[in-house]
N, C-alpha and C positions, 0 to 999 in steps of 0.2 A: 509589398504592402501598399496597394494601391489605394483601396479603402481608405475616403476622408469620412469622419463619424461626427458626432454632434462634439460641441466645443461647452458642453455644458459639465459641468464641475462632475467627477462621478465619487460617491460616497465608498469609502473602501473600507474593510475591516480584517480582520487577520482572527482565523479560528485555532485553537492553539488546546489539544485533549493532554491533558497531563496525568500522569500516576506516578506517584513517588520520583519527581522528576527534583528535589530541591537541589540540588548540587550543578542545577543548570539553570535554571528558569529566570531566575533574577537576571543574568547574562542576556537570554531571550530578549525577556521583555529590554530591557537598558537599550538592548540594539535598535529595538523601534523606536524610543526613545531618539535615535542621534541620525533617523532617517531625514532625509533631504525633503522629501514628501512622509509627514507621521501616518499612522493610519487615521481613520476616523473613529475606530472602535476596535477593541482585543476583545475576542470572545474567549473562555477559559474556562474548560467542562474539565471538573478533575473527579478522581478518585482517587486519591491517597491515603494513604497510611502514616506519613512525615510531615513535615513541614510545608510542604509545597502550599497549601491554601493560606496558609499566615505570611508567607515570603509575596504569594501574589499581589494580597490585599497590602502588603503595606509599602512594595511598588508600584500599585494600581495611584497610590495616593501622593504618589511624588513624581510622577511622569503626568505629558501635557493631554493626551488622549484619554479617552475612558475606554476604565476595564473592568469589562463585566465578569464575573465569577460565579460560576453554577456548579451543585454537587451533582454527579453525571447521574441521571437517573435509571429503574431498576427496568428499564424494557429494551430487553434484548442484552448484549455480553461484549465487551471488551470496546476493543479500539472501533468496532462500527457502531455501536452503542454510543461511544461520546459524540465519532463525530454526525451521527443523526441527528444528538443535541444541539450542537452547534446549528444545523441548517434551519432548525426548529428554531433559532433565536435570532438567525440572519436574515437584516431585512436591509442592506445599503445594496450597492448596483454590484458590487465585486467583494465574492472572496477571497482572500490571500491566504496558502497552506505553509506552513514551514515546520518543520520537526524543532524539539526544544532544543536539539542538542545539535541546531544548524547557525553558524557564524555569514552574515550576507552584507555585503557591501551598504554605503550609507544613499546609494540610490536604488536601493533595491526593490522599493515600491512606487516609485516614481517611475523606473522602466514599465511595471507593470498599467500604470495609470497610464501614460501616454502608449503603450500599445491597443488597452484595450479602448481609447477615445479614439484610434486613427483607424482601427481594425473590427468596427461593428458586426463584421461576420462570423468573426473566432469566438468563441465561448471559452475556448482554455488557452492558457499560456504555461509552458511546461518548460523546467530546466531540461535542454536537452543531454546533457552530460557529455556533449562531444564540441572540442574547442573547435569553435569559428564557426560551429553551425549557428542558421538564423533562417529558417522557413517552416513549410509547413507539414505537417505529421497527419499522413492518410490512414496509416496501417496501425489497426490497434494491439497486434503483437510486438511492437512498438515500445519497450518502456518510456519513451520519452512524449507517446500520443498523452499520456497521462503520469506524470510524477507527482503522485499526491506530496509527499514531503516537502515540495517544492513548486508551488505552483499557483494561478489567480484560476478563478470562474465567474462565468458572468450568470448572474442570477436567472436568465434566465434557461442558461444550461441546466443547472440543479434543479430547475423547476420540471423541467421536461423530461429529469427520471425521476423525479420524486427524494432525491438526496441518497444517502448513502442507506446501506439497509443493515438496522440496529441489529443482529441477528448473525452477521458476517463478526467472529469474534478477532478474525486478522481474514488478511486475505480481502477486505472494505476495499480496497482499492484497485486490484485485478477487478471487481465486481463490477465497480461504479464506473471501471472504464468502459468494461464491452456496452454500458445502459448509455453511456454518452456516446459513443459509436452508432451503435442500432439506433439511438434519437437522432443523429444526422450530426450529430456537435462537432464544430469543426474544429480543429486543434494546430497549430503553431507555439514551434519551442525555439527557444533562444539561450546561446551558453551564459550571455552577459549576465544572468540571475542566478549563476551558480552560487552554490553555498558551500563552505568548507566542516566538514563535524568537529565537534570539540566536547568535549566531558567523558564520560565512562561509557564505553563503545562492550552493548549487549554483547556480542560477540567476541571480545575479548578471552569470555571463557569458553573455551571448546563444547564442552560439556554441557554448563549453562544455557549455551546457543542451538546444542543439538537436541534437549529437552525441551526448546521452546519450539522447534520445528516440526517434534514428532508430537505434542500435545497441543498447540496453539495455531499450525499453519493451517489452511485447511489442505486436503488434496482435491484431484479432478470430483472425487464423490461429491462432493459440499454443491460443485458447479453441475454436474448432472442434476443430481437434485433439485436446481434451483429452476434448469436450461434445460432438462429432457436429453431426447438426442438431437438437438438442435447445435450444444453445447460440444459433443463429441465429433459432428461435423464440422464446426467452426476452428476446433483446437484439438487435433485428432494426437498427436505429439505429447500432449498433453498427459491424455489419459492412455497414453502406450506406455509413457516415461514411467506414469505410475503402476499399470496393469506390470511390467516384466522387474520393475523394485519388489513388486509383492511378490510375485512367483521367486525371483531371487531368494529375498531375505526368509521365506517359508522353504525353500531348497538347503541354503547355508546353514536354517536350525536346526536340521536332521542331519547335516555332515557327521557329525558325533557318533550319531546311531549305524549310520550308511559306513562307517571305518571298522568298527565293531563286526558288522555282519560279512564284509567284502572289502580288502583294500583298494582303492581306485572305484569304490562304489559308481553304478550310476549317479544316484544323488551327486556325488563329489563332482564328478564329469559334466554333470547339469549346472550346477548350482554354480561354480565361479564365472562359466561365459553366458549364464543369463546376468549374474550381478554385471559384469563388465558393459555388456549391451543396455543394461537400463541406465547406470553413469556416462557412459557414449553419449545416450537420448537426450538425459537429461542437460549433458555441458551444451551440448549442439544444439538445441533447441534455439527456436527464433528469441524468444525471449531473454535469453543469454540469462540466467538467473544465476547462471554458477558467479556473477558479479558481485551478489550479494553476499557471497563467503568472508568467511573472516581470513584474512592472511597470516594462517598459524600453520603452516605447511600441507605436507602431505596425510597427514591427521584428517583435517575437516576435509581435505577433497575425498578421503577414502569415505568418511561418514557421511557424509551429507547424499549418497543417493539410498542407504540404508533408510535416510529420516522419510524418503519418500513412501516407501512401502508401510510403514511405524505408521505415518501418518495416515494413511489411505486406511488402515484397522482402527486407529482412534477413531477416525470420520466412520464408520460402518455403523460402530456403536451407538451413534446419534441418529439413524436412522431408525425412522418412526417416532421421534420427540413430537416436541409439542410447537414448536418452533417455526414462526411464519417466515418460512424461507423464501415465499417469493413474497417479497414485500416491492407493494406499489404494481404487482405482477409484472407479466412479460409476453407481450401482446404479439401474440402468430403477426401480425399486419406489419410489423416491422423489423424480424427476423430479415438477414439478410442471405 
């Protein structure tokens, strides 16, 4: 970090999308609260159903920073929807990301402020999630080029894709990283901003978790769509993991029929060493996503390459809505 940067105070604020999040957020917020450096602003885009917008405003009114509160508006769908809101509202020199349900040291925004005053070339600062790392992240298959849950941006990173695209209903942040890659945004992560989770962990229920995967994740379709075959070149892994889940899970639904007509059916013969090979794809992938599993044993590792194919037929469905999936576009001139 050789980068000496201006020594001028920089304005920071902390974007924070909530839905039905009340059994944590008071926690949240309290923590910025006992920071060593506070923020300068919370920004707070909910949707709820519970209490989380009455629990906001009436720690918004007992903590030393302001906190702004907005009901997430109706353009576009889910978690890319809020946090487009948010950019839409941010106007200090640095964002700060944190999930509601993230516990973070009492300098945890003070690490960020003095990096990005020393380091004017970095636009993101990312928890790397690897102890004792502390440089810089070239490779945006990379989770750590980009950990939205966890992480600062310098305004004018955001500026330079146009923020996150309301439209991405999960999946916002695979998105907004390959936009911060192809804009040149350079990125440096650090473990010292790590965060520990705490409250009621989605993934707790098997079930619950593998419902939100096959209706809510997007698959490679979402990113075709959005990336052509630009998107297929770039992350070709990608959409294999997904291309041999679907041929799989369509092989495994006819094993039934394939026993009936033939013991040791072809189908049968088919259908368990292409599922095997799309779980292979998917654990080995650069991205390492199989990270994100919930640790409830061998349950979710067997389901979770099933959710891939599930979800690759949800996403099919959406093709030809109405739906401005390239938002802010994605300009041939800077395709890499």
């Amino acid at each position: 970090m050789a980068d000496q940067g201006t020594t001028r105070p920089l304005r920071i604020s902390v974007g924070i999308p909530t839905m039905n999040n009340e059994d944590s957020i008071e926690r949240m917020l309290r923590q910025l609260d006992e920071q060593t450096r506070p923020p300068d602003r919370v920004i707070v885009v909910d949707n709820s159903t519970d209490a989380t917008p009455d629990i906001v405003t009436e720690v918004g009114d007992d903590v030393e920073f302001e906190v702004d509160l907005y009901e997430q508006s109706d353009r576009g769908r889910g978690v890319g929807a809020a946090r487009a809101d948010i950019y839409d509202r941010f106007d200090e020199d640095v964002l700060a990301c944190l999930d509601t349900e993230h516990a973070v040291d009492a300098d945890w925004l003070e690490i960020h402020e003095e990096f990005h005053q020393s380091n004017p070339g970095y636009g993101i600062l990312s928890n790397s999630g690897h102890p004792g790392f502390d440089g810089p992240v070239d490779d945006p298959l990379q989770s750590h080029f980009f950990g939205q849950s966890n992480c600062s941006l310098k305004r004018e990173a955001l500026d330079a894709t146009g923020g996150w695209d309301p439209w991405m209903q999960r999946g916002e942040d695979w998105d907004l990283r390959i936009r911060l890659w192809t804009a040149g945004v350079k990125s440096w992560a650090k473990h010292e901003i790590a965060a520990t989770p705490f409250g009621q962990d989605l993934a707790s229920n098997t079930m619950t978790w593998f419902r939100k995967k096959v209706y809510h994740d997007p698959s490679s379709v979402t990113y075709l769509r959005k990336y052509g075959p630009w998107y297929l070149r770039f992350y070709p892994l990608h959409v294999a993991a997904d291309l041999l889940s679907l041929v799989a899970v369509v092989s495994l639904a006819v094993v039934p029929f394939g026993l009936l007509v033939a013991p040791l059916s072809l189908v049968f013969l088919l259908g368990l060493p292409l599922a095997s090979a799309a779980a292979f794809t998917y654990y080995k992938g650069p991205r390492k996503r199989s990270s994100l599993l919930p640790r409830r044993g061998e349950l979710s590792s067997f389901l979770v390459f099933f959710a891939l194919g599930l979800s690759v037929l949800q996403n099919l469905k959406r093709v030809g809505g109405d739906e401005t999936w390239n938002y802010q576009g994605f300009d041939e001139a800077v395709r890499r």
